[in-house]
C-alpha positions in Angstrom: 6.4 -1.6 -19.1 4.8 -0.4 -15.4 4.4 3.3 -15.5 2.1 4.0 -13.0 2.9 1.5 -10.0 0.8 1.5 -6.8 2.2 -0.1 -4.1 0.1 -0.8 -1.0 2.1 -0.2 2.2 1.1 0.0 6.3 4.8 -0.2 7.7 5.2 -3.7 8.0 7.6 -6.0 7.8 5.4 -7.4 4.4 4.8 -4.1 3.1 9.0 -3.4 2.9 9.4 -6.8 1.2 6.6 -5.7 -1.3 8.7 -2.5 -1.3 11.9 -4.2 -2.4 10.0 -6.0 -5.1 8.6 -2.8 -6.2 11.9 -1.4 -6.5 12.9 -4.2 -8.9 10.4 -4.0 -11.3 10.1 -0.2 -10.8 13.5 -0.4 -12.2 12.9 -1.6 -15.1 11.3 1.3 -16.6 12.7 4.7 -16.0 9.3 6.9 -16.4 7.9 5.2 -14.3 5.8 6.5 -10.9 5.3 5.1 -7.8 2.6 5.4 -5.6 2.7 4.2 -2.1 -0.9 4.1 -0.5 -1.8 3.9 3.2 -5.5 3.4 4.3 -6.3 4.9 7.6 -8.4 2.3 8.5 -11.8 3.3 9.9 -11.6 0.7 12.5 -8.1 2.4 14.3 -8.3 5.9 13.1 -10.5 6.6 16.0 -8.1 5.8 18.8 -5.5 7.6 16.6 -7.5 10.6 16.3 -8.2 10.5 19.9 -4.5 10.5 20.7 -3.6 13.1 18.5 -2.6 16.6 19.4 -3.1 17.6 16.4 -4.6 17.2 12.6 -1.0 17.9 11.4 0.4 15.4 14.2 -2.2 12.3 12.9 -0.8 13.1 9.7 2.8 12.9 10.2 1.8 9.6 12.2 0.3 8.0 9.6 3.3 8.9 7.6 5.6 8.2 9.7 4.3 4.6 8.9 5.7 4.2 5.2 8.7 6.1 6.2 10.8 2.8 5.7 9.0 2.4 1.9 9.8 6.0 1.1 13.6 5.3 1.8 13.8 1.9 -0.2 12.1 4.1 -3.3 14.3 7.2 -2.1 17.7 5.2 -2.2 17.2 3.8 -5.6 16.1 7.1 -7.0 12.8 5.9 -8.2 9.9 8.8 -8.6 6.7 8.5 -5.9 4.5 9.7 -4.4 2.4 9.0 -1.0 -1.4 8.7 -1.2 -3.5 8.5 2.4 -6.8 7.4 2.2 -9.6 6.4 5.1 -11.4 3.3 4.9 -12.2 0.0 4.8 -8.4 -1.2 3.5 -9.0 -3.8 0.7 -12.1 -1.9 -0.5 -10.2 1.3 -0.7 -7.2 -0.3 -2.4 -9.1 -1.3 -4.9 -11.4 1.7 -5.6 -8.6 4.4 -6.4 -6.7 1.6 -8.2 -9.4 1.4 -10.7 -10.0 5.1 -10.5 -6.6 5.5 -10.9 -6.3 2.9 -14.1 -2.9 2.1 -12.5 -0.6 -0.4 -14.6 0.5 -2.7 -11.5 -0.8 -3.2 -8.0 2.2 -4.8 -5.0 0.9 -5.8 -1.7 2.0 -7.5 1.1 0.5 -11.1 2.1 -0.4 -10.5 6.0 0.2 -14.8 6.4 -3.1 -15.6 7.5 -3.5 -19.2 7.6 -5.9 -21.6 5.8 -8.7 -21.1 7.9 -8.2 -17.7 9.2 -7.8 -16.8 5.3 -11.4 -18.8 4.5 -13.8 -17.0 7.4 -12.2 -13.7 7.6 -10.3 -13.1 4.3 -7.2 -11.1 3.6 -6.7 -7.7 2.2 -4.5 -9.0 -0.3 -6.8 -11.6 -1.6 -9.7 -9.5 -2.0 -7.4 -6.9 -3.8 -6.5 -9.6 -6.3 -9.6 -10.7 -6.8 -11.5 -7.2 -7.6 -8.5 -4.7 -9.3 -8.7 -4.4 -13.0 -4.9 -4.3 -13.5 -2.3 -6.8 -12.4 -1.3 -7.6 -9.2 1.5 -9.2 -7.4 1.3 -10.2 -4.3 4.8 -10.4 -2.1 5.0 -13.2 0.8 
């Protein structure tokens, strides 16, 4: 099936329901891995630098973000891993995904509406329209 899983995630309410759908298709196969990515986006990450102590405290911030992901995956003993990248989110996403050659790609629908989704675009939509692999996307 999915061995190599990556599974977008920022701490929202829509990255934990793409993590609960994650965990049922994760489940499935026993091998399999997966990765939960967080994109420090370019845009925020210099107000979060600024109001860090520390490179080790922006760190466990940005962490501290996917927490909730890590226990879903945690509690139903699945294997991952935690990937941070900075960026530009949907370009990112889809860069180390087709680096990567992962099998499956889960992210969260943000619920844009119509028109907001037509001038500005969502993160998920351009990651579905530009990874080489499958992708779900979880409303």
């Amino acid at each position: 099936m999915y061995k190599h899983i990556l599974l977008a995630a920022d701490g929202s309410e829509n990255s934990i329901r793409a993590a609960k759908e994650t965990v049922k298709i994760a489940l499935c196969s026993p091998d399999s891995l997966v990765e939960i990515i967080y994109v420090a986006n370019f845009e925020k990450a210099k107000t979060e630098v600024l109001h860090a102590s520390s490179n080790e405290a922006l760190n466990l911030e940005r962490r501290k973000k996917v927490q909730n992901v890590e226990q879903l995956l945690r509690d139903a003993s699945i294997s991952y891993k935690v990937t941070i990248l900075h960026g530009t989110p949907g370009p990112e996403i889809v860069k180390y995904a087709n680096e990567q050659a992962v099998d499956l790609v889960i992210i969260g629908s943000r619920g844009l509406n119509g028109l907001q989704e037509m001038v500005l675009g969502s993160v998920s939509h351009k990651v579905m329209k530009r990874v080489n692999c499958p992708a779900l996307i979880v409303k």
